[in-house]
N, C-alpha and C positions, 0 to 999 in steps of 0.2 A: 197537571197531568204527568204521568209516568209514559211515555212514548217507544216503544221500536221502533227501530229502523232495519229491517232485514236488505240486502242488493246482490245482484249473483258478486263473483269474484273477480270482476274487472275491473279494469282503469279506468275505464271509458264510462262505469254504472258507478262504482263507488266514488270518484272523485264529486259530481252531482247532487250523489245521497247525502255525502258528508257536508256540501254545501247547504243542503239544505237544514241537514239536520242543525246544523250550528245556526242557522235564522232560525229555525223556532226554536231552538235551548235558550237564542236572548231572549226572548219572550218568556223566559221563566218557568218556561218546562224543562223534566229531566229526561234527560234522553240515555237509552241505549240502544248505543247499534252493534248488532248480534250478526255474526258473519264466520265462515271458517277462518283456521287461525291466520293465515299470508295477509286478511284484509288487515288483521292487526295495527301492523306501523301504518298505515295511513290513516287509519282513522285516530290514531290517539296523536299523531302528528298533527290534526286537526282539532285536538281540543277536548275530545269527545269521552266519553267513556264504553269500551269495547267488552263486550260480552262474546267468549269464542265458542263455538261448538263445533261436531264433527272433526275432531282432533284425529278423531282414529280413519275415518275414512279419507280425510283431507288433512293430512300433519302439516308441519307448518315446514316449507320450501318444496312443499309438491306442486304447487302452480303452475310456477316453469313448466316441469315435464309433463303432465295433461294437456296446455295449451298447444304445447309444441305442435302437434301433429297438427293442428287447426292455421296455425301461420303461413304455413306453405301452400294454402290451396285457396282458391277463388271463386266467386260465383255460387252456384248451389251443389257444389260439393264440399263449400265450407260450411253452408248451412245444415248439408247432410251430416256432416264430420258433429256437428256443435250440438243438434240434436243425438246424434245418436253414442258419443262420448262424454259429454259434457252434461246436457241439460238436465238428462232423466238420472241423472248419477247425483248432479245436485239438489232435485228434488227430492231424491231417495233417501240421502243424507239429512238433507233439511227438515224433511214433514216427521223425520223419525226423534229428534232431539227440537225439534221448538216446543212443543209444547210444554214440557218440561223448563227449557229456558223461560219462557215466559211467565210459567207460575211462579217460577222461585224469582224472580227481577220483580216481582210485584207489576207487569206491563199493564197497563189500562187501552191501549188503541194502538193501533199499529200501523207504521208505512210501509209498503211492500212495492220494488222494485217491478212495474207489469213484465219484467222480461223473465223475474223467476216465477214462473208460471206456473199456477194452481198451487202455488202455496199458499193462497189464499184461504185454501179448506180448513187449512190450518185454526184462526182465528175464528174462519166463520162456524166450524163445529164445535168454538165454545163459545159464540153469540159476541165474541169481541169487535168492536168498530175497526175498522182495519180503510185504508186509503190507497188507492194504485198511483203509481208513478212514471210514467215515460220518460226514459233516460235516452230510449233512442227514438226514435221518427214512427209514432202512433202507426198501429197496421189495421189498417181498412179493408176490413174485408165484404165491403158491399159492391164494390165494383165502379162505386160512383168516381174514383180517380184510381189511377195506375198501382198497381203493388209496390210498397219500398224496397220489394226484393229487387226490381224491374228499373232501368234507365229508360222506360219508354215517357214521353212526353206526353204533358196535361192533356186531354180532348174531351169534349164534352159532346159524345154522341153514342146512338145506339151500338153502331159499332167496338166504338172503342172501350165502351161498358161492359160489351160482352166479351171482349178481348183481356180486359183485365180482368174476368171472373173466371178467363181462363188460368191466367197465370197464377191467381191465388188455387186452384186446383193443380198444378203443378207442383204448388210448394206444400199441399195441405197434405201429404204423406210420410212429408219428413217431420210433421207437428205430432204426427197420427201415434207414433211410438212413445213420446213424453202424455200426449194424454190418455193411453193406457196405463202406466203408471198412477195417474191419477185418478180414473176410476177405480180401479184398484184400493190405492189408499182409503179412498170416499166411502168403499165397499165394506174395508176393514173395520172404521172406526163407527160401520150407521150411518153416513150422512149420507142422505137422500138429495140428489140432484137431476136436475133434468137437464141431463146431455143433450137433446135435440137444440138447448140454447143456446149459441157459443159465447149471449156473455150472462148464464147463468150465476159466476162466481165471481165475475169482475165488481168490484165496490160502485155498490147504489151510492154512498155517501161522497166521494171525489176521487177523480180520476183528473193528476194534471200532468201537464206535455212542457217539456222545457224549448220545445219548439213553439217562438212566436208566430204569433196566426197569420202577419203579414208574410212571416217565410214559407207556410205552408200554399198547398194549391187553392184555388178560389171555391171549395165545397167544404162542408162542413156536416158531416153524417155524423156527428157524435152526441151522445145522450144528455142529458140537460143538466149531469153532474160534472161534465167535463169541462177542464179550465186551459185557454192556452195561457201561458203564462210568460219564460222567457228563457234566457239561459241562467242554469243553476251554477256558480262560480264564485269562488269567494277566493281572493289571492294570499290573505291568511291564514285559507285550511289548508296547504301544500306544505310540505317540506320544503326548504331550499335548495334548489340543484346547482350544483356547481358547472360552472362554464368559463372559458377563456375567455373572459369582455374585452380582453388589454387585444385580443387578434383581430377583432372590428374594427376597420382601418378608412370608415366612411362612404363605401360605395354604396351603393342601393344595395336594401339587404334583402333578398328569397330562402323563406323559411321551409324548407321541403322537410316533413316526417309522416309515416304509413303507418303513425297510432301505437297499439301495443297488444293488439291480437293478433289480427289476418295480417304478419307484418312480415315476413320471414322468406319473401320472393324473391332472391336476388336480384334476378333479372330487371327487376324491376327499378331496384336500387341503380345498377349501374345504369339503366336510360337516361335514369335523371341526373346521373352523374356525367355523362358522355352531352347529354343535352345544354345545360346548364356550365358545362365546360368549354363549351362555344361562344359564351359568351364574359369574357372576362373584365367588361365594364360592372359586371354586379360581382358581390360578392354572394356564396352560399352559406347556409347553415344548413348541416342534412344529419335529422336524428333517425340511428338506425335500430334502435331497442333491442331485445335480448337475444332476437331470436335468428339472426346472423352475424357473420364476423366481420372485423372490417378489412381481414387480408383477404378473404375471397372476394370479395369485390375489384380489388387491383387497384392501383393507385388513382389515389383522389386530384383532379384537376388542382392546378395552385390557387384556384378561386373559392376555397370549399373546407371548412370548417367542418369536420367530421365525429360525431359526439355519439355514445348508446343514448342517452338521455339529453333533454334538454329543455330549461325553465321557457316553456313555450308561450305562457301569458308575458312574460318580461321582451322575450324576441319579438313577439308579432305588434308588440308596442313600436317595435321600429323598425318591422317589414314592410315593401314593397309590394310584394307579393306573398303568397303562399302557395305550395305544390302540397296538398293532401290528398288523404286515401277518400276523404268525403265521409269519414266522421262525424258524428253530429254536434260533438264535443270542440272539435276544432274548427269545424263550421263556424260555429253561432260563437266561438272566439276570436275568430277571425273576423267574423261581421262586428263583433262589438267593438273591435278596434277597428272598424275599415278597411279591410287589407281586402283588396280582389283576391280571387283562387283559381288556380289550375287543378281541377280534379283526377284521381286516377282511383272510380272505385273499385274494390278488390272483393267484398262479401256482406252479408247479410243487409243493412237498411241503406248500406252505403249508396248502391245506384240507385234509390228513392233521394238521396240527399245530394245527390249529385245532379239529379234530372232540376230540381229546386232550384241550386245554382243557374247552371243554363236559362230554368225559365224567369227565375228574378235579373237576371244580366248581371251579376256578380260576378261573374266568371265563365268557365268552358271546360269539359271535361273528355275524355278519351279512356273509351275499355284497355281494359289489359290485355285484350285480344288483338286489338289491335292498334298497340303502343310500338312505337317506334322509336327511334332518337330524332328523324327528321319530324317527324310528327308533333313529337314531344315540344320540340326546340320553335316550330311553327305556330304551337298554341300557345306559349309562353308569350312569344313575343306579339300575338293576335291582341292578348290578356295588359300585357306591359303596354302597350306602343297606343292602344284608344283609351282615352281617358273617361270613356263613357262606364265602364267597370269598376273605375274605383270613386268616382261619383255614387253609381247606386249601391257601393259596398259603404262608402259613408251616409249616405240615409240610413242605413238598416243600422250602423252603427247611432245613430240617433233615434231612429227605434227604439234600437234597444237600453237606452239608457234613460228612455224616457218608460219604458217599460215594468223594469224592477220586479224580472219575474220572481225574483224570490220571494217578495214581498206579497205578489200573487199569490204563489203557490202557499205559502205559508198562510194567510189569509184564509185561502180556500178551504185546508186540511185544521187549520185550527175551529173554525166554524162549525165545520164537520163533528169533527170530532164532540167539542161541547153540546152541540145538540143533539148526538147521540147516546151520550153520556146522563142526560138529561130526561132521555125517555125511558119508559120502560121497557124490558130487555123485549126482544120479538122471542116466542116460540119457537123453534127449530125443528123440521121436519127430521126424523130420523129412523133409518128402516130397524 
């Protein structure tokens, strides 16, 4: 089979995709993964072959300055910012040049990032197999557990069912302006959908979550094509980052980085800096990404390793701990090496993967609202000092290794796909 792979344009979505796409290319399929031009070096750094589009709306070193505005804010004004600069701009661009790309690549099936949403129509208004993918923390919206927007903790009652159907109503307006857009399109091209479904357009055929089912909460509302699988990772598909190894000088080592979006808080930067500077028996590594400096910060305690980037699957191979933003990406990296975590999440599925943390006992986390350095420096050492954290941070690293979500996932969407391939095409309604 001839495969796409489309992912929006982040680190945290394309580094997963290209994992995966490279476990199904050994399998002897071709793959191309089709993205605006910036995804470029990373995915051909992985092996891959890279089809670019939207050149004109997304040239290539415009990334930077689009996200920019989205790093500096938290909570659901970053979701508000992401939605309402980001999303519907990348659908706009996207739904308008795929289908074009995909007839000239010769595509036969397609994998689609669920987080670039309703581009699904795409595929399905020309009857193509097409597969969803969760890159970040699967969004339930039945109420049956908490929102991933939300740090509220697991509960299984009427109450708190309908407490969570609140807060998925809180968030369902900032969604509201990307899926007009996408009626819209749907309207342009004839294709008939029944919007009263919300998962009218999500793939019948596989839908898989790089979150394992042991780290998820104890329900399970999803459709009977859904797969949990594991984490998506291959330490081959990366570029190599350079680092000063010769300045590891053997203490216990704490990995602190805030990802490569919602990254850009200072404030936040120096807590951990001031925190973690209290304590000079460990040493730090703290990756601060593009989107602040490291003179405004003020100077770095002598305990502290200060890098924009940094080979963090190679680091947390020989962390102690970890301080993230609650990434889902560093999470379930962090778990596959065993490292506990101190959480600080900052925006979007982040305090669903933070509340995860707390309730599996991997770790402890603390809002940005209210982070302190005493606070800070108080969970670290709550995190360090019991050993009952990084115990169940090592099961889940034996989870996961005994897991082999790729192999899952791959699995699931290869199946998929051949048996789709295999039937006759469906009808398509069309106005």
């Amino acid at each position: 089979m001839k495969i796409g792979f489309v992912s929006l344009p982040f680190t945290g979505h394309v580094n997963p995709m290209t994992a995966l796409a490279r476990k199904i290319q050994s399998r002897g399929h071709e793959i191309a993964f089709i993205g605006f031009p910036d995804v470029g070096p990373t995915v051909r750094a992985a092996g891959l072959n890279f089809v670019s589009y939207g050149e004109q709306e997304f040239p290539e070193g415009s990334s930077a300055g689009s996200h920019a505005p989205v790093s500096k804010l938290h909570g659901l004004d970053a979701i508000k910012s992401g939605m309402l600069t980001l999303s519907r701009a990348y659908f706009s661009a996207a739904s308008e040049h795929l289908p074009g790309v995909l007839a000239e690549n010769g595509i036969e099936a397609l994998v689609l990032d669920m987080s670039h949403r309703y581009l699904e129509l795409v595929p399905l208004s020309l009857g193509m197999p097409y597969a969803h993918v969760w890159n970040i923390l699967p969004i339930d919206a039945s109420g049956i557990a908490p929102s991933c927007f939300v740090s509220r903790p697991y509960e299984d009652s009427p109450e708190a069912r309908a407490k969570n159907l609140e807060d998925m109503k809180e968030i369902r307006p900032y969604f509201a302006y990307l899926r007009e857009a996408a009626v819209d399109y749907a309207r342009r091209i004839g294709l008939a959908i029944d919007w009263s479904d919300p998962a009218a357009t999500v793939s019948k055929l596989a839908i898989v979550s790089q979150t394992p089912r042991e780290f998820d909460f104890p329900v399970n509302p999803w459709p009977p094509q859904f797969h949990y699988a594991g984490p998506f990772f291959d330490d081959a598909a990366r570029a190599p980052t350079p680092f000063p190894w010769e300045k590891l000088d053997g203490r216990p080592l704490v990995y602190a980085s805030l990802g490569t979006l919602v990254n850009g808080i200072e404030s936040i930067y120096k807590t951990i800096l001031s925190a973690l500077g209290k304590l000079p028996e460990v040493q730090a590594v703290l990756s601060i990404g593009a989107n602040v400096q490291l003179g405004d910060l003020g100077p770095a305690p002598s305990n502290f390793i200060v890098v924009e980037k940094a080979p963090q699957i190679e680091l947390l191979k020989r962390a102690a701990l970890c301080i993230t933003h609650a990434g889902l990406n560093t999470t379930l990296e962090s778990l596959a090496h065993g490292v506990p975590m101190v959480a600080i999440p900052i925006g979007f599925d982040q305090p669903g993967v933070a509340s995860r943390i707390a309730h599996h006992k991997v770790g402890e986390f603390i809002e940005v609202d209210d982070l302190t350095v005493d606070g800070l420096h108080q969970l670290i050492q709550t995190v360090r000092n019991n050993p009952a954290y990084r115990e169940n941070a090592q099961r889940f690293k034996n989870i996961i290794a005994r897991r082999h979500g790729l192999e899952v996932a791959t699995e699931a969407i290869e199946s998929a796909f051949e048996k789709a391939l295999a039937e006759p095409p469906v009808e398509l309604s069309h106005t």
